[in-house]
N, C-alpha and C positions, 0 to 999 in steps of 0.2 A: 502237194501243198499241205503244209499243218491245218487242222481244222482250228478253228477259236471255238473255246469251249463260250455255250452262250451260260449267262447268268445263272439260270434255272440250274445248270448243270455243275456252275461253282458250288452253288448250294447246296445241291445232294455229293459232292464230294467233300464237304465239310463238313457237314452232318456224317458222314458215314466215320471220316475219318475220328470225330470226337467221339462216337461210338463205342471208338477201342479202346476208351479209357473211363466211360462213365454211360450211364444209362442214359436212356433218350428220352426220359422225363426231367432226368435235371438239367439238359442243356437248353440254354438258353437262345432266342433270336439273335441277341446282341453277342455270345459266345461265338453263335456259326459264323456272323457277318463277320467281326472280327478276323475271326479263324482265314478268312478266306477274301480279304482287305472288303469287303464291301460295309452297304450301311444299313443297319435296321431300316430306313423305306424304302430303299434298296428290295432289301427282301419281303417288304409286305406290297409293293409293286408287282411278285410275280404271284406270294402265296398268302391265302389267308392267314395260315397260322403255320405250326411247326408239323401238325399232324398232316396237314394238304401237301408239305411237300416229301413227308413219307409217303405218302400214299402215291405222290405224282414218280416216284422213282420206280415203285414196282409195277404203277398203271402204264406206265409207256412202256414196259416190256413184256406186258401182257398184251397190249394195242399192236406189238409189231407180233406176237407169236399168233394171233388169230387173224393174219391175214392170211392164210392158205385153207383158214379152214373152211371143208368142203371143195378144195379144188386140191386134193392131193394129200390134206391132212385131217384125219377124222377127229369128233369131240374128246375119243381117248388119248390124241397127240397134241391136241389142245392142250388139255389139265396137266397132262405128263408135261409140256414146258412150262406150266405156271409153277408146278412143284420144284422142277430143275433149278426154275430162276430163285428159286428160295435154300435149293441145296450148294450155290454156285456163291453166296454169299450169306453161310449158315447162320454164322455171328448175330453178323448185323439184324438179321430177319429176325431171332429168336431174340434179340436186343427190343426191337420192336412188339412182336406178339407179347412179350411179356411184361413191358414198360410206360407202351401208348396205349393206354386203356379210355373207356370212356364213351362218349357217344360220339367224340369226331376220331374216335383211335383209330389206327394204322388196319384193323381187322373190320372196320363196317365202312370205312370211306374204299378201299379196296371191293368190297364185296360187291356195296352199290354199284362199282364200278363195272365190276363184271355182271353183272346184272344188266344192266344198262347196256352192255357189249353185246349180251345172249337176244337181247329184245330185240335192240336196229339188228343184229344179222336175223335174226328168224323174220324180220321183218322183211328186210332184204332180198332174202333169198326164197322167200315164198312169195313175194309180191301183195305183202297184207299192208293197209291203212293202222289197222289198228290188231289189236289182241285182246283173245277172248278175255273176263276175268279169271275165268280159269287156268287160264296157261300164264298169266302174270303170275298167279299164286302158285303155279306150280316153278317157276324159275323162279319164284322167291325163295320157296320153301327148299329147291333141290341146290340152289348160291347159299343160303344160307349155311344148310347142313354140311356145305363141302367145305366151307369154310370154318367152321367147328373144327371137322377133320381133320382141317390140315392144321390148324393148331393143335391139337392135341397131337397130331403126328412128326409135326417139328419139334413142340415143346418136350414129350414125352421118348422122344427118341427112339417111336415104331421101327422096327425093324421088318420094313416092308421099302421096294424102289417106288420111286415116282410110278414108273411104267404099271405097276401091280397095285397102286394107291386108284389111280385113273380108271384100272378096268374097275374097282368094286364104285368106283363113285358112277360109272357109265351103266354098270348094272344094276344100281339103286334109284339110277333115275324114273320119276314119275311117269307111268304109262303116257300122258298127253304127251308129253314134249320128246317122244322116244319118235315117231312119224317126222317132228319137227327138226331134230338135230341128228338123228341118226340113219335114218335113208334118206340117203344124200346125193 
């Protein structure tokens, strides 16, 4: 049976596709809907604005790559497919990191996202209520800097793979959170 694509997913293939022809700051809501017969409350039904559903296209394919992890995939096979999912659509990504800037941009609604990902599993998988302040600030601070990283590593066109981006971010991580995410 054909799937139906649902709404959400018109939109990120609208948005991707006007991508290829202009930056992602000058498209507009009423461009994508258009693009893709829907209607401006259409689209603010599923997303607050235009950067929520950047961020929603690469957050659910980070949402599905950290389901195995710790039951067959360590935090280095983690990051190595967050970086993949940004080599598998270079373009668009680098249209992104360079275009949605700001404080809802495409690079700190993602972040937070992962962020927020690393806390419920450490949560999870330790069986904690809550988190010390210190291990907040330490996944803050070690989301943060990966996410630098990998902008300057897409943008700047490191010539390093995912796989060898992953090990130095997995070997820079902060001693606390090394117990938490890495003996597993």
């Amino acid at each position: 049976m054909i799937a139906r694509k649902s709404t959400k997913e018109l939109l990120a293939e609208s948005l991707k596709e006007l991508s290829r022809i202009k930056t992602v700051d000058k498209i507009t809501v009423k461009e994508l809907t258009k693009n893709c017969g829907l209607t401006p409350p259409t689209f603010y039904n599923n997303f607050h604005d235009k950067y929520d559903l950047m961020a929603w296209i690469y957050n659910r394919k980070i949402d599905a790559s950290i389901k195995n992890f710790g039951c067959g995939d360590s935090l280095e096979d983690v990051i190595c497919k967050w970086l993949e999912i940004i080599l598998e659509d270079e373009d668009f990504y680098i249209n992104l990191l360079k275009n949605a800037v700001g404080q809802n941009s495409f690079r700190y609604t993602t972040n937070d996202h992962a962020i927020a990902l690393l806390e419920d599993w450490i949560k999870a998988r330790h069986n904690l209520r809550e988190l010390t302040p210190e291990i907040i600030f330490c996944i803050k601070f070690f989301m943060r800097a990966v996410s630098e990283f990998v902008s300057d590593w897409a943008l700047d066109k490191w010539d390093c793979s995912p796989r060898e981006m992953a090990k130095f971010f997995v070997g820079a991580m902060p001693a606390p959170l090394k117990p938490l995410l890495l003996q597993i």
